[in-house]
C-alpha positions in Angstrom: 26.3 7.6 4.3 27.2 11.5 3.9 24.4 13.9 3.2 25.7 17.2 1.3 24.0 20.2 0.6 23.5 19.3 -3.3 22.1 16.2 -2.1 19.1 18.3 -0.5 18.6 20.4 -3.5 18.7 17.6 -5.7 15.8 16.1 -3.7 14.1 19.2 -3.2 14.5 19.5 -7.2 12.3 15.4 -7.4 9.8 16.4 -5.2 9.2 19.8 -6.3 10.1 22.0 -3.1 10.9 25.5 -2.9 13.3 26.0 0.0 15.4 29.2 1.3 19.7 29.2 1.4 18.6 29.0 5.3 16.5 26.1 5.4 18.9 23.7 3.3 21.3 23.1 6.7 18.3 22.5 8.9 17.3 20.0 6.3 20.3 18.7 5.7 20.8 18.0 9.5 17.4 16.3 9.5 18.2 13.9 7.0 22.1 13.1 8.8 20.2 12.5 11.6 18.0 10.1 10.4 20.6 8.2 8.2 22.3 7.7 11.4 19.3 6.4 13.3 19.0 4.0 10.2 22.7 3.1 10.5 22.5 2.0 14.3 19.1 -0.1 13.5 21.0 -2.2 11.0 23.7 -2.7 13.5 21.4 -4.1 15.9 21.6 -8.4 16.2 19.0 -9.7 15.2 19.7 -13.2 14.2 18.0 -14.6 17.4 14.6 -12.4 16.6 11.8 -14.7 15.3 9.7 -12.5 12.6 6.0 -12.1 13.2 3.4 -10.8 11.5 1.8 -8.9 14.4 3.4 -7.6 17.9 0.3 -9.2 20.2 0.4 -13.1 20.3 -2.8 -13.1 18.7 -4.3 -15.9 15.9 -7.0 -14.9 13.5 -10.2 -16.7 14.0 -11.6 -17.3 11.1 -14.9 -19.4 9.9 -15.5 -22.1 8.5 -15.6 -22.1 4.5 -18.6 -23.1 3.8 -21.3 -21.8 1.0 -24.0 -19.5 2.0 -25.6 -18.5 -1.5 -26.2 -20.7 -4.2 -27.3 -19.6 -8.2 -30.1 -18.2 -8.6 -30.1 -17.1 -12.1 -32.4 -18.8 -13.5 -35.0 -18.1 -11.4 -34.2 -14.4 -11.6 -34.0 -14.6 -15.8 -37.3 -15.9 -15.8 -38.9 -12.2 -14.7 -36.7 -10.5 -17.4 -37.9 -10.3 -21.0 -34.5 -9.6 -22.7 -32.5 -12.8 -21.2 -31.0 -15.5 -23.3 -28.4 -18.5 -22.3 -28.0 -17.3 -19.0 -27.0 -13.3 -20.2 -29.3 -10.4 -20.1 -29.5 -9.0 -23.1 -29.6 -4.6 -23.1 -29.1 -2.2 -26.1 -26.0 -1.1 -27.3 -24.7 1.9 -26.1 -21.5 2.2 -27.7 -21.3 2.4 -31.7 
């Protein structure tokens, strides 16, 4: 894929930059450049490559799922004054 010098002003027109008539080819040579570095990763064979998720050979330890906390509502309700069926109860604030 060609990069042109309208191109780079477009893009410098989405993302709101201000660049000089000499900064547009150093640009523009940027962005070839990486196009082409794009270009010869997608050439690359890769149908023997297993994906993974993470580049060490590592699995996530993770505990057991078990409950720590139970529901203590009631308990707590019974030291408020303003509780009923389970909800606290609190004054309006918006009319």
């Amino acid at each position: 894929m060609a990069i042109t010098k309208s191109d780079i002003e477009h893009l410098c027109g989405l993302s709101k930059l201000n660049l000089d008539d000499d900064e547009i080819p150093i640009y523009l040579q940027q962005m070839t450049d990486i196009l082409e570095m794009i270009e010869q990763l997608q050439s690359a064979d890769t149908d023997e490559i297993i994906p993974m998720a993470h580049p060490l050979d590592m699995h996530q330890r993770l505990r057991e799922d078990t409950v720590i906390d139970t529901n203590d509502r009631d308990i707590y309700q019974k030291n408020s004054l303003n509780a009923e069926e389970g909800f606290y109860k609190v004054p309006k604030v918006i009319e």
